[in-house]
C-alpha positions in Angstrom: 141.3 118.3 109.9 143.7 118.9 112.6 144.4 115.9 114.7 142.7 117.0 117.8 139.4 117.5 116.6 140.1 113.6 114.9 140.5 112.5 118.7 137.0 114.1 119.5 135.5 112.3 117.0 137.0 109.0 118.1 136.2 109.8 121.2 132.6 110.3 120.3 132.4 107.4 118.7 134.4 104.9 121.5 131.8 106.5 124.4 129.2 105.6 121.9 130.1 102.2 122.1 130.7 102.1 125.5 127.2 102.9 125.7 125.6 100.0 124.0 125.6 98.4 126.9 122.5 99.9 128.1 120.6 99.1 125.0 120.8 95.2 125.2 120.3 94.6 128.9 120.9 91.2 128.9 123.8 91.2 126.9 125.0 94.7 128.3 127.2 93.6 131.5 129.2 90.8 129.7 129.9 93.2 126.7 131.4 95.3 129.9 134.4 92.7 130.6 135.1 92.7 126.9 134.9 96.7 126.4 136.6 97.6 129.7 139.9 96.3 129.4 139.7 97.3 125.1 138.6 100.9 126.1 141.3 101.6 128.7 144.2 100.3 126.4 142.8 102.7 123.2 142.1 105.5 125.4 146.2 104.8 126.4 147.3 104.8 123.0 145.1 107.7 122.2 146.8 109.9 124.8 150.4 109.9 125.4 152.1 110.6 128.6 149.9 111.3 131.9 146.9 111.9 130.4 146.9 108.3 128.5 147.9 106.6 131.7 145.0 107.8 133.9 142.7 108.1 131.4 142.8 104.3 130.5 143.1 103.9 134.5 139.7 106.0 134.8 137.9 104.3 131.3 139.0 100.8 132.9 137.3 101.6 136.1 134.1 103.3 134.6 133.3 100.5 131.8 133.7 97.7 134.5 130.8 99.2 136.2 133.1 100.5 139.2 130.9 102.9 141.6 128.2 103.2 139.2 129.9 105.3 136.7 129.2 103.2 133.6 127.4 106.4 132.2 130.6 108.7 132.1 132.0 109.5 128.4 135.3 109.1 129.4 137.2 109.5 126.0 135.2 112.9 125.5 136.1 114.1 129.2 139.6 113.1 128.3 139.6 114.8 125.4 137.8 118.0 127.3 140.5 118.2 130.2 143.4 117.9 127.6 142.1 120.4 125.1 139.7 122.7 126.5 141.1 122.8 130.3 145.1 122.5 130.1 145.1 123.9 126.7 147.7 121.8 125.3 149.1 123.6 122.3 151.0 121.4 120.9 148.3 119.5 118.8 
């Protein structure tokens, strides 16, 4: 399996998790200070270069809860503006 489609499925899986804080209410907002900071620094190491950079400055932002954009699969729209939209070659 080539090593971008792995990313996609990481990716799947990380906004997956980032999502389980809408099925335990209670619980949901605290998991938020634990996930945000975890999600932007493997989201970093995920992507190299720019695209790493902002896109753990962007997960960061939207797992804290930031502008109410907890909803946003940011490790798949990462993975959609790096593949599908610049077309890097390379992987």
């Amino acid at each position: 399996m080539k090593k971008k489609y792995k990313l996609l499925l990481a990716g799947l899986l990380f906004d997956g998790i980032g999502m389980l804080s809408f099925v335990i209410p209670a619980i949901g907002e605290f998991s938020d200070v634990i996930w945000a900071p975890a999600s932007a620094f493997i989201l970093f190491k995920m992507y190299k270069g720019t695209e790493g950079k902002i896109g753990g400055l962007v997960s960061f932002v939207e797992e804290a809860g930031f502008f109410g954009t907890d909803f946003l699969p940011t490790f798949t729209l990462t993975w959609v503006y790096k593949y599908l939209i610049k077309r890097d070659k390379k992987n």
